[in-house]
C-alpha positions as CSV (number, residue, x, y, z in Angstrom):
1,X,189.5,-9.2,-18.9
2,X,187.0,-10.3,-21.4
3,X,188.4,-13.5,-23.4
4,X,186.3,-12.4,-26.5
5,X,188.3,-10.0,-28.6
6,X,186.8,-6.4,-29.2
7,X,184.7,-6.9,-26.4
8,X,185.1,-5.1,-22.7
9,X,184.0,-6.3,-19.4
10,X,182.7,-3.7,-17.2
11,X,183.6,-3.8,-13.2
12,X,180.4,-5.8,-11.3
13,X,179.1,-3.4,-9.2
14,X,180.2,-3.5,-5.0
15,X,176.9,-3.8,-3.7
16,X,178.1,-5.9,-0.3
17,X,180.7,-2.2,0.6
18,X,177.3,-0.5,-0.9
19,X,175.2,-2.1,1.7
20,X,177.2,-1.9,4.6
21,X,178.2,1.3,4.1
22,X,174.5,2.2,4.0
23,X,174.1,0.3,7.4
24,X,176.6,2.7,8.8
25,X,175.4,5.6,7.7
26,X,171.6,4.7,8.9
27,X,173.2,3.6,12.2
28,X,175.2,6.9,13.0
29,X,172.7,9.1,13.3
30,X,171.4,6.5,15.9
31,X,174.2,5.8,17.8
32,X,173.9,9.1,20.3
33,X,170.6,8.3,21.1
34,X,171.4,4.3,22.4
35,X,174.3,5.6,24.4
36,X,172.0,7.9,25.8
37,X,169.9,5.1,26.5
38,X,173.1,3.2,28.1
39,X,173.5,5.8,30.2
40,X,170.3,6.9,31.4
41,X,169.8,3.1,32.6
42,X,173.0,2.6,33.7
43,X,175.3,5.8,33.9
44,X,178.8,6.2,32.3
45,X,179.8,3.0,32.5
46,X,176.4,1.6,30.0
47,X,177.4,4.7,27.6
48,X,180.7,3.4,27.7
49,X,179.4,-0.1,26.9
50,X,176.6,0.8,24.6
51,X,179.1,3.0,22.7
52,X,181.5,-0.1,22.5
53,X,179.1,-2.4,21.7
54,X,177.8,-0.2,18.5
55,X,181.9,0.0,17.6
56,X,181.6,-3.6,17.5
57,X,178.5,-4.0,15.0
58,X,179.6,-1.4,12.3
59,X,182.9,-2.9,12.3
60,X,181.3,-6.6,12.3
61,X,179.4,-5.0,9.2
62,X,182.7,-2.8,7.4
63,X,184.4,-6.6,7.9
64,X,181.9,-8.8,6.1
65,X,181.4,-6.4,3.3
66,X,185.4,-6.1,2.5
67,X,185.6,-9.6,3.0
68,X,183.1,-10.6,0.8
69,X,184.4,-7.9,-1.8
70,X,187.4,-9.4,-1.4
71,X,186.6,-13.0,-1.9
72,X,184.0,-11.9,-5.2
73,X,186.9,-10.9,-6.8
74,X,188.4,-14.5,-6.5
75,X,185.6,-16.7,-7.4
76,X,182.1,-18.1,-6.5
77,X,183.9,-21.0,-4.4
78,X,185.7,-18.8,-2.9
79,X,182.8,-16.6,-2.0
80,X,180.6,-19.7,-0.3
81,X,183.5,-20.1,1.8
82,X,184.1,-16.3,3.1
83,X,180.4,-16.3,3.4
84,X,180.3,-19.1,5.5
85,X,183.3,-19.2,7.3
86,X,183.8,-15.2,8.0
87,X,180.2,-15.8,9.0
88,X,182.4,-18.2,11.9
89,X,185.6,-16.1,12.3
90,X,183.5,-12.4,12.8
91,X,181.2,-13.9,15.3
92,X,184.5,-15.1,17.4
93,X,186.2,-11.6,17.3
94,X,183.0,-10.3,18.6
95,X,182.6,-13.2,21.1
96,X,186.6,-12.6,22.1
97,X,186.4,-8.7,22.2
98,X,183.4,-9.0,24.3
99,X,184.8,-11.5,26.4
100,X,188.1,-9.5,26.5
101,X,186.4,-6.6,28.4
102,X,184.1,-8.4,30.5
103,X,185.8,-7.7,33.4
104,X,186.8,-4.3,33.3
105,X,185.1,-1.8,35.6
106,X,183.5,0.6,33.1
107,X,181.7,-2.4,31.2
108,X,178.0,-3.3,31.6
109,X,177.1,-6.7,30.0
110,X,173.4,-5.9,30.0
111,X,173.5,-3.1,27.7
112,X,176.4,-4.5,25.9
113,X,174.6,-7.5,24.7
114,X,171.3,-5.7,24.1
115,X,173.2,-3.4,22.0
116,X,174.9,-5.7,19.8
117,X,171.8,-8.1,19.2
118,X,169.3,-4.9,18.5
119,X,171.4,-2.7,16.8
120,X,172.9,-6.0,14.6
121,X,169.4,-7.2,14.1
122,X,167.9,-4.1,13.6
123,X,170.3,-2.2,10.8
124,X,169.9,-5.5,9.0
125,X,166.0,-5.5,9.2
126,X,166.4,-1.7,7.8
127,X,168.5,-2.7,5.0
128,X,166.0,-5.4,3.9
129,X,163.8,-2.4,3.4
130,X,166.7,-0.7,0.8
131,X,167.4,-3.7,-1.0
132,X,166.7,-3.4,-4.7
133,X,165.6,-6.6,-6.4
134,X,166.1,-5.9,-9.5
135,X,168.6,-6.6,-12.1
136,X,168.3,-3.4,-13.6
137,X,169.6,-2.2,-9.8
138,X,171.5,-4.7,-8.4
139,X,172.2,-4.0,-4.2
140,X,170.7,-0.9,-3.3
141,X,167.5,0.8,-4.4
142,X,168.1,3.8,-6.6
143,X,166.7,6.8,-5.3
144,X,163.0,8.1,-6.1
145,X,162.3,11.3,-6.9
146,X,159.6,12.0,-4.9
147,X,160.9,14.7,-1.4
């Protein structure tokens, strides 16, 4: 609420859900293709693990956006530390629910670890490419109108 009388505060827009949600989206269409990949180089079992391994990056990404929505809302301190320390936490559930399946038959560590480096790395280099830098646009670029 606005602590000046007659005047209203508008809602800051979500640009970190915005972004990741845009990640998602981009990496979808993707996603048959690596487990393809998985399983052309190593049969079921690298589907299985590239298709686990891209479960784990869009969730890694779905989890820092709502934690940092989260943690706008409370305040700028608050914010450094989620950044920071969810940073800490998000890595570790990865690291734990890779490590949890390690030595299950159907998992390929090869492919799993390829996948979750390029496809992390790689849906965050696209998003660079989508990021508006302008106030006028906070987060995400507004669509052209050129086809």
């Amino acid at each position: 609420m606005s602590t000046v009388p007659g005047t209203a505060t508008t809602a800051a827009p979500q640009v970190e859900w915005d972004m990741a949600t845009d990640m998602v989206r981009r990496g979808l269409p993707v996603a048959p293709v690596v487990v393809l990949l998985g399983a052309l180089g190593w049969g079921v079992d690298g589907a299985l693990s590239t298709a686990y391994a891209l479960v784990l990056v869009l969730g890694n990404l779905l989890a820092s956006a709502a934690l940092m929505r989260w943690a706008g809302k409370k305040s700028l301190g608050v914010l450094a530390g989620a950044a920071a320390g969810g940073y800490a936490v998000r890595m570790a559930v990865v690291t734990l629910a890779v490590w949890a399946v390690k030595g299950m038959s159907w998992v390929e560590l090869l492919p799993l670890g390829l996948t979750i480096v390029v496809t992390q790395l790689g849906l965050l280099w696209w998003e660079t490419r989508q990021i508006s830098l302008s106030l006028a646009y906070p987060g995400l670029k507004p669509p052209s109108g050129r086809s």
